[in-house]
Residue frames as a rotation matrix with the C-alpha (Angstrom) as fourth column:
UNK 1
-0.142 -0.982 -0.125 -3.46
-0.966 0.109 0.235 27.22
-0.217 0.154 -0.964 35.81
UNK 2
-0.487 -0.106 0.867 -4.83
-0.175 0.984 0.022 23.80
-0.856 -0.141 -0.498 36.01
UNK 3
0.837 0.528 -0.145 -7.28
-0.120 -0.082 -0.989 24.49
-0.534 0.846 -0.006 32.74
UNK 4
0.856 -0.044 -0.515 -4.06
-0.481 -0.432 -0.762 25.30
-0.189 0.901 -0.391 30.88
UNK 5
-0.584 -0.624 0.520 -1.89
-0.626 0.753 0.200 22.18
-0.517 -0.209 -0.830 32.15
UNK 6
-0.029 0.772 0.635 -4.67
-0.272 0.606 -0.748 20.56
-0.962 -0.194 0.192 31.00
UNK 7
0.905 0.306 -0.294 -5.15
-0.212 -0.276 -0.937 21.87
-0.368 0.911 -0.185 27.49
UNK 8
0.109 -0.904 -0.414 -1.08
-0.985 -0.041 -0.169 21.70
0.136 0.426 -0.894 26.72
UNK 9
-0.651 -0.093 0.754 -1.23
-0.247 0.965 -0.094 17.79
-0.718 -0.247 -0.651 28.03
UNK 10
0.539 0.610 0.580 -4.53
0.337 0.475 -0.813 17.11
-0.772 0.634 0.051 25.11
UNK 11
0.800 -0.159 -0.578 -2.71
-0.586 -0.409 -0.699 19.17
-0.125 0.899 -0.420 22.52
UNK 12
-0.261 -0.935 -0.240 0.42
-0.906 0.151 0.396 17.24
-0.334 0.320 -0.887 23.15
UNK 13
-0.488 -0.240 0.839 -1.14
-0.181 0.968 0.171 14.03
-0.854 -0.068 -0.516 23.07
UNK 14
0.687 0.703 -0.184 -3.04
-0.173 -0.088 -0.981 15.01
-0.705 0.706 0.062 20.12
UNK 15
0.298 -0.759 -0.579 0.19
-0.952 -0.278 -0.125 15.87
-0.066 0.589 -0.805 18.41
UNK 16
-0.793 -0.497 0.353 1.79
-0.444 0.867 0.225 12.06
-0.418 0.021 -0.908 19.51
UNK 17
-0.040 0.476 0.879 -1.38
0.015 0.880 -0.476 10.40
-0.999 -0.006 -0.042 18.50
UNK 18
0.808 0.015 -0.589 -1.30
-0.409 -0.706 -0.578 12.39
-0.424 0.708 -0.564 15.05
UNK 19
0.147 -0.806 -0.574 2.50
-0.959 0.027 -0.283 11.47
0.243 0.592 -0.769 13.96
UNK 20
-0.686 0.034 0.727 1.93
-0.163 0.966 -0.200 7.45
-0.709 -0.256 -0.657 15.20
UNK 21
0.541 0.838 0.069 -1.17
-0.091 0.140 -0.986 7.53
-0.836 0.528 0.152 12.74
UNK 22
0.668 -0.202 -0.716 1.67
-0.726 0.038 -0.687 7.77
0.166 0.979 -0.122 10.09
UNK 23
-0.207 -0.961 0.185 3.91
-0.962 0.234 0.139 5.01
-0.176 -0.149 -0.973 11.48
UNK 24
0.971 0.239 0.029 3.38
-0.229 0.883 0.409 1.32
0.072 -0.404 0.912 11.49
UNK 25
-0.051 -0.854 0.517 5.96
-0.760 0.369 0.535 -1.48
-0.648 -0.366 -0.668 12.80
UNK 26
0.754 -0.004 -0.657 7.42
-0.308 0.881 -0.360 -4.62
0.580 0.474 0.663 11.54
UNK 27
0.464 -0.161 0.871 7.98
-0.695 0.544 0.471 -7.68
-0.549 -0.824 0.140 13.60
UNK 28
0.452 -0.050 0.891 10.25
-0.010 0.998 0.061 -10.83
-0.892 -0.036 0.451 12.99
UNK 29
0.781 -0.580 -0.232 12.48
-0.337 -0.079 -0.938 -9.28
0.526 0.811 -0.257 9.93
UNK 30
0.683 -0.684 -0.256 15.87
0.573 0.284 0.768 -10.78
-0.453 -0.671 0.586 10.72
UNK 31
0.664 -0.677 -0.317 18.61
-0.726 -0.686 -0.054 -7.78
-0.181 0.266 -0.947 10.99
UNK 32
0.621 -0.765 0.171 21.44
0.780 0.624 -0.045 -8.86
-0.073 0.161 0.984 8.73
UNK 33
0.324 -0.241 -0.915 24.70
0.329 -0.878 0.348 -6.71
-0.887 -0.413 -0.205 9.61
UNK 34
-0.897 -0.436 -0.075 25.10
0.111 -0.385 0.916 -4.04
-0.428 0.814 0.393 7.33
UNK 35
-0.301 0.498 0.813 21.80
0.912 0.400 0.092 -4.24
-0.280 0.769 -0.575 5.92
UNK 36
-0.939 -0.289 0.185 19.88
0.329 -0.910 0.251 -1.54
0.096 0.297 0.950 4.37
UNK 37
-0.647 0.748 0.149 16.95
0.399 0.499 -0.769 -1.14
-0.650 -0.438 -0.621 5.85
UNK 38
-0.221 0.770 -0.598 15.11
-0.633 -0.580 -0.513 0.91
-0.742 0.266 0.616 3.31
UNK 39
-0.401 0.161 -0.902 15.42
-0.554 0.741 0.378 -2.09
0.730 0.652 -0.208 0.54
UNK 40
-0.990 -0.016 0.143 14.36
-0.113 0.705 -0.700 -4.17
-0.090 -0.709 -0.700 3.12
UNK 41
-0.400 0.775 -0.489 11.47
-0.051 -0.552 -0.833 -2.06
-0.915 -0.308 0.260 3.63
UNK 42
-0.300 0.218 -0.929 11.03
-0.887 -0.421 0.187 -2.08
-0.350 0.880 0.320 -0.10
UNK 43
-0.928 0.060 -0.369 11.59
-0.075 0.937 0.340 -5.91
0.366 0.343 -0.865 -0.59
UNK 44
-0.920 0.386 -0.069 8.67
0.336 0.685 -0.646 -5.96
-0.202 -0.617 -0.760 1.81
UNK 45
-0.239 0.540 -0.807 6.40
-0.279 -0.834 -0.476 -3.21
-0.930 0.112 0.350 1.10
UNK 46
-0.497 -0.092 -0.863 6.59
-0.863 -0.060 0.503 -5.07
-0.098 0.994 -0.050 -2.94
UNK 47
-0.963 0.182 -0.197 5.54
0.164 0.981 0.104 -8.58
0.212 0.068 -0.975 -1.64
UNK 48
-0.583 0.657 -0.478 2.22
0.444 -0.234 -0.865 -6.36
-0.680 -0.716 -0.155 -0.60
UNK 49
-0.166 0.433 0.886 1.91
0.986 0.069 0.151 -5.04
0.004 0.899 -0.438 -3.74
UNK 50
0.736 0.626 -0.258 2.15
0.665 -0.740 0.099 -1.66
-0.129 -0.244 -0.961 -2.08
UNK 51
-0.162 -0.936 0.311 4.34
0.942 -0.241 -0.235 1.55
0.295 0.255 0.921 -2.99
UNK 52
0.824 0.565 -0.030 3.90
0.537 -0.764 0.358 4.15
0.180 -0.311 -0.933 -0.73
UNK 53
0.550 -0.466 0.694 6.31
0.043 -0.814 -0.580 6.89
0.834 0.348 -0.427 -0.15
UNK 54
0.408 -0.404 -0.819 8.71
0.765 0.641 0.065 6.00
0.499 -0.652 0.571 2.71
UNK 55
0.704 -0.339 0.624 9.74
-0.262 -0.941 -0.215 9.03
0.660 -0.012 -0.751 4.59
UNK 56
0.068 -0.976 0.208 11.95
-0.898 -0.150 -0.413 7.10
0.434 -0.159 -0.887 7.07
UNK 57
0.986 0.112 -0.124 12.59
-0.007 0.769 0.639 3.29
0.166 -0.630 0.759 8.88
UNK 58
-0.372 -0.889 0.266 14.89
-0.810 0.171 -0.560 2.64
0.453 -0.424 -0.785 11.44
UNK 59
-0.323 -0.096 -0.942 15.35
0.573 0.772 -0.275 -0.52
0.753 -0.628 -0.194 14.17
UNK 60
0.390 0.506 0.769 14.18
-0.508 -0.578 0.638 0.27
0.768 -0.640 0.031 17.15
UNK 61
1.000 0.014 0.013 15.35
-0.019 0.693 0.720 -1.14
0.001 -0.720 0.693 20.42
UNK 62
0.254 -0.957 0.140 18.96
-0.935 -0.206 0.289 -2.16
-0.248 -0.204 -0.947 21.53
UNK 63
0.115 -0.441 -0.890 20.92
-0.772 0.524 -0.359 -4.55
0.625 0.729 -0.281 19.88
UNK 64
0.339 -0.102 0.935 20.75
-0.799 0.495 0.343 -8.03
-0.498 -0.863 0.086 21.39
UNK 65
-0.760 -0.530 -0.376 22.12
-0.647 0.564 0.513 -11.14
-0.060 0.633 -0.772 20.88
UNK 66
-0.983 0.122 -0.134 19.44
0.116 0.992 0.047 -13.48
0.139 0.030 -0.990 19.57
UNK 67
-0.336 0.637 -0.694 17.11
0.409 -0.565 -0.717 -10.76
-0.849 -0.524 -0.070 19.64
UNK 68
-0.698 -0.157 0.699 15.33
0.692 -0.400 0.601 -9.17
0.185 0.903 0.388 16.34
UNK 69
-0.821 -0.132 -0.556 15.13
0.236 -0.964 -0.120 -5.65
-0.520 -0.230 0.822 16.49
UNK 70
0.356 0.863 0.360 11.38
0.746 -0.030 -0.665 -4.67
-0.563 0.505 -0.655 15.16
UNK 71
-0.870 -0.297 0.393 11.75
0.463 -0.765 0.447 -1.89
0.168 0.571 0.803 12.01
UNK 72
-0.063 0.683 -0.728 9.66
0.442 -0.635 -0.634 1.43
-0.895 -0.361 -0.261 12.71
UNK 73
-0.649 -0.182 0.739 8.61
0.760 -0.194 0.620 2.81
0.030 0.964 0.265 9.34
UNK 74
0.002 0.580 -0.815 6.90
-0.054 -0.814 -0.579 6.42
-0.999 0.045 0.030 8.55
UNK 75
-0.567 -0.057 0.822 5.47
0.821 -0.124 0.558 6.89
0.070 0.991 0.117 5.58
UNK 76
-0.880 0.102 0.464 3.93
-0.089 -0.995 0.052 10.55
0.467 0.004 0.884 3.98
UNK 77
-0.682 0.634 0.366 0.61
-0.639 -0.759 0.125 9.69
0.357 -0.148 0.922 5.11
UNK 78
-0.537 0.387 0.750 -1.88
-0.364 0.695 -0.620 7.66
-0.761 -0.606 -0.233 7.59
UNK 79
0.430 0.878 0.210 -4.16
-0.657 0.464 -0.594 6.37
-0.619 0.117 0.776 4.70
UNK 80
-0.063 -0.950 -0.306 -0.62
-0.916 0.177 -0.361 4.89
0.397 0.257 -0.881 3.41
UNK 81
-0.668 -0.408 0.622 -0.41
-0.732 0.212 -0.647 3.48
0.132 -0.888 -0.441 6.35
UNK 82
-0.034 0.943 0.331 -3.84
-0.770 0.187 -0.611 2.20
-0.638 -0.275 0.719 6.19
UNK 83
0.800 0.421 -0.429 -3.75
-0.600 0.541 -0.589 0.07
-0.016 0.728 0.685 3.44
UNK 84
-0.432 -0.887 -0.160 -0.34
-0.791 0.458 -0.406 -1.50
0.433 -0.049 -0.900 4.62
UNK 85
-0.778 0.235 0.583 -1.87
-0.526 0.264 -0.809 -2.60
-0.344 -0.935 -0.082 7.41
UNK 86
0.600 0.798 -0.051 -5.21
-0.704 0.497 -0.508 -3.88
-0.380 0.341 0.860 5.51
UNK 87
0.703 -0.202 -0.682 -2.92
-0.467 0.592 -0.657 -5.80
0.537 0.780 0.322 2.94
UNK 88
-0.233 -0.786 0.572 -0.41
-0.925 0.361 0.119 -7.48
-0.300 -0.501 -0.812 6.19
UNK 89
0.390 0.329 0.860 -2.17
-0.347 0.918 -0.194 -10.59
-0.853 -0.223 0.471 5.82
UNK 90
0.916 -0.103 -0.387 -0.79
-0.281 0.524 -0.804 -11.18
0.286 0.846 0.451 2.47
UNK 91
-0.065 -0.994 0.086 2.80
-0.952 0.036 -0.306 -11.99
0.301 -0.102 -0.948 3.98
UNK 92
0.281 0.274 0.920 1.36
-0.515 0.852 -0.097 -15.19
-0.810 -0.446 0.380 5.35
UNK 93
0.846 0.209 0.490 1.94
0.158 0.780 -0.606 -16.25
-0.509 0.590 0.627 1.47
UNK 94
0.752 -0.646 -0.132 5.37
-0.628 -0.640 -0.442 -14.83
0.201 0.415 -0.887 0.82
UNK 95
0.692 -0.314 -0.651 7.78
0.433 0.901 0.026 -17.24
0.578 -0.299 0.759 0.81
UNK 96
-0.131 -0.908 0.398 10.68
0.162 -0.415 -0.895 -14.47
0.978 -0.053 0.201 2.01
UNK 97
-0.523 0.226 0.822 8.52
-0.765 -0.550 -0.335 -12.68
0.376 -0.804 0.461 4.83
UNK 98
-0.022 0.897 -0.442 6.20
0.106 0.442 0.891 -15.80
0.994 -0.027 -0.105 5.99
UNK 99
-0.256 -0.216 -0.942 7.91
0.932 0.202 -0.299 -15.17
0.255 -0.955 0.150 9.71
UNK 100
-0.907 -0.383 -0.173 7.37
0.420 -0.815 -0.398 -11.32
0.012 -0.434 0.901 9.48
UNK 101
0.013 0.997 0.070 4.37
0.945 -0.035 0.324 -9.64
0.326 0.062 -0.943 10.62
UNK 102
-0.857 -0.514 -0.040 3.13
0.485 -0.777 -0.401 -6.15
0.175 -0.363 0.915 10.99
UNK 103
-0.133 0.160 -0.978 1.45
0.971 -0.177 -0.161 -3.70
-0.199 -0.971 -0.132 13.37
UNK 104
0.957 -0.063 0.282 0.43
-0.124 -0.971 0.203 -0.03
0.261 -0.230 -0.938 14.21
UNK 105
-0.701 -0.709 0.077 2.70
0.357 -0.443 -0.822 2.02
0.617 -0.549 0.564 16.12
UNK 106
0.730 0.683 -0.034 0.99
0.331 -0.309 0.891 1.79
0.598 -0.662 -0.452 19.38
UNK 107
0.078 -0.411 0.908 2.33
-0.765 -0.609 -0.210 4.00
0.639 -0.678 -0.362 22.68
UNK 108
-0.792 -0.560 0.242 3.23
-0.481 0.328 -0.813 2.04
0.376 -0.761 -0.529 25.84
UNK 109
-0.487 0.755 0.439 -0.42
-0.546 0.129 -0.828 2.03
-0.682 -0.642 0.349 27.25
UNK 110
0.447 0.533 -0.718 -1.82
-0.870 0.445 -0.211 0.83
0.207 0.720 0.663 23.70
UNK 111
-0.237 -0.410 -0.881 0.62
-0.565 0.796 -0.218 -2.06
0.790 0.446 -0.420 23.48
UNK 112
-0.790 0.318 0.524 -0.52
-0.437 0.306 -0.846 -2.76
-0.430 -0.897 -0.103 27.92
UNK 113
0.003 0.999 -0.043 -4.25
-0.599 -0.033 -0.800 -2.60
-0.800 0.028 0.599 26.67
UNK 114
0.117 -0.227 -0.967 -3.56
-0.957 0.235 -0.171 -4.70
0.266 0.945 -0.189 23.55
UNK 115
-0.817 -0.549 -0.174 -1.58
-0.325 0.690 -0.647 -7.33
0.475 -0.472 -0.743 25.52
UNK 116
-0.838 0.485 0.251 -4.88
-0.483 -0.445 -0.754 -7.74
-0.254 -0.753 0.607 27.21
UNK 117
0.294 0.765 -0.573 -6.73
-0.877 -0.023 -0.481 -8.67
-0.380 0.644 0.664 24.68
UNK 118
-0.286 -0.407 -0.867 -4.45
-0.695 0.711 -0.104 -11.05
0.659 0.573 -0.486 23.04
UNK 119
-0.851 -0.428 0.303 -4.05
-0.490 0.445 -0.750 -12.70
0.186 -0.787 -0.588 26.53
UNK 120
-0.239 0.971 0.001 -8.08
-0.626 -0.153 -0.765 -12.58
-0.742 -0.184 0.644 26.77
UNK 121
0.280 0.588 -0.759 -8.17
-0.919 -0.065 -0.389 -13.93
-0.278 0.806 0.522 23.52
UNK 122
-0.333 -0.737 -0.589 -6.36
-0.732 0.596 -0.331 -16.67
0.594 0.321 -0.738 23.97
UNK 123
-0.926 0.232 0.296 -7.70
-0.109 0.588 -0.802 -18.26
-0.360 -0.775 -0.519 26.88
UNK 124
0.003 0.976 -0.218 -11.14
-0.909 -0.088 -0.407 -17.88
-0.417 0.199 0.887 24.72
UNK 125
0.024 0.127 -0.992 -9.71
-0.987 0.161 -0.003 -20.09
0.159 0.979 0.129 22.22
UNK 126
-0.743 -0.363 -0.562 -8.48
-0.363 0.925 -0.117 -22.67
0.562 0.117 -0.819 24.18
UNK 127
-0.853 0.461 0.247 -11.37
-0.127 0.275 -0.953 -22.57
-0.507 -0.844 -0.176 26.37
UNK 128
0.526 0.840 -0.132 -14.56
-0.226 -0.012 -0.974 -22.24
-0.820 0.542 0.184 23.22
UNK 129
-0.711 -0.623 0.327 -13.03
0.091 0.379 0.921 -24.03
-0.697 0.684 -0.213 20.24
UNK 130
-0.320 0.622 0.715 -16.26
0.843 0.532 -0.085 -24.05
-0.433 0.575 -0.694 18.48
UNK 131
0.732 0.437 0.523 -16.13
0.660 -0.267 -0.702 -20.83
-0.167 0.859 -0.484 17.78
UNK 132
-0.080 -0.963 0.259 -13.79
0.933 -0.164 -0.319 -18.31
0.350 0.216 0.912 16.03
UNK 133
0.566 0.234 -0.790 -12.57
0.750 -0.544 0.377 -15.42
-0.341 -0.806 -0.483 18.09
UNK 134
-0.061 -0.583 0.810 -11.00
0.837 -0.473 -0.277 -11.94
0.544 0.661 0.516 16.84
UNK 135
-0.157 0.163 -0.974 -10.24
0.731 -0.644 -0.225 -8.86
-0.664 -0.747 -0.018 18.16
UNK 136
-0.201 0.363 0.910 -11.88
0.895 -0.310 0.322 -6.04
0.399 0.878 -0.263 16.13
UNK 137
0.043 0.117 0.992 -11.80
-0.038 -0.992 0.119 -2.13
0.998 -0.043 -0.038 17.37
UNK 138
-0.809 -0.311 0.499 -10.37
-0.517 -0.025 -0.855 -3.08
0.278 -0.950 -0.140 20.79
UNK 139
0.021 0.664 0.747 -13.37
-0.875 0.374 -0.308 -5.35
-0.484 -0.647 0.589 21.50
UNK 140
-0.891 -0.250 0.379 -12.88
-0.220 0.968 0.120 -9.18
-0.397 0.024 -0.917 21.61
UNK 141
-0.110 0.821 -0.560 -15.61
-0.987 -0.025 0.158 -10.38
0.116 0.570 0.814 18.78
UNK 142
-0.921 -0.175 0.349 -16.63
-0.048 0.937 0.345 -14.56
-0.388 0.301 -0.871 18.69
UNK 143
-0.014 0.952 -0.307 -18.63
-0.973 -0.083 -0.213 -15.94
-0.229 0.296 0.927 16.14
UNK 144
0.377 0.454 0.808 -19.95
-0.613 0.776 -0.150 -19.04
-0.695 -0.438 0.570 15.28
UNK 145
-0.886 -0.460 -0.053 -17.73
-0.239 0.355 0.904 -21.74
-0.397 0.814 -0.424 13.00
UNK 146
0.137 0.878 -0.459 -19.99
-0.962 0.008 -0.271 -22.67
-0.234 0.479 0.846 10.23
């Protein structure tokens, strides 16, 4: 009995880790009421130069004042996904999006174990200025400035 608790707990998480592989997030859009989030999504997804097939974005989270709601986006497929994610960094030069930044779609424990890192990574920076510090397949990387 415990073999096949076992086996229905990996298959599910196989399944959640599987339909997150097609998701990513987006941080720091400000929600204007009424909007539509799929243009949104589009306005942004164009400043990337990218046009992947959107199967659905919504807000996530509960509505706060003074709060912006992150947008969860699925698209048909994870190597979609992939190349969103490669091309975020271009938003840094957008004049619309320069506040908005985006993410996987990590689970609860990913975003813990993340948080971790950042935290880690920070205290590197302020503690080794001389050199530059990144996180890079979950492991905290520092190389030398040049």
């Amino acid at each position: 009995a415990t073999s096949a608790a076992k086996l229905k707990e990996a298959v599910k998480s196989a399944v959640a880790e599987e339909d997150k592989s097609r998701n990513f997030m987006i941080f720091g859009k400000e929600e204007i009421p009424d909007e539509e989030i799929s243009e949104t999504v589009a306005e942004l997804l164009q400043d990337l130069n990218q046009k992947p097939r959107v199967v659905e974005s919504v807000r996530v989270g509960n509505v706060e004042q003074g709060k912006t709601r992150p947008i969860k986006v699925k698209l048909a497929s994870c190597d979609a996904v992939f190349n969103v994610l490669r091309n975020a960094k271009c938003l840094k030069t957008s004049c619309r999006n320069k506040a908005t930044y985006i993410g996987p779609d990590r689970s609860k424990e990913e975003r813990a174990e993340h948080k971790k890192l950042v935290d880690k990574l920070k205290s590197l920076m302020r503690d080794d200025p001389e050199k530059y510090h990144f996180i890079r397949k979950g492991v905290i990387t520092s190389v030398k400035k040049y």
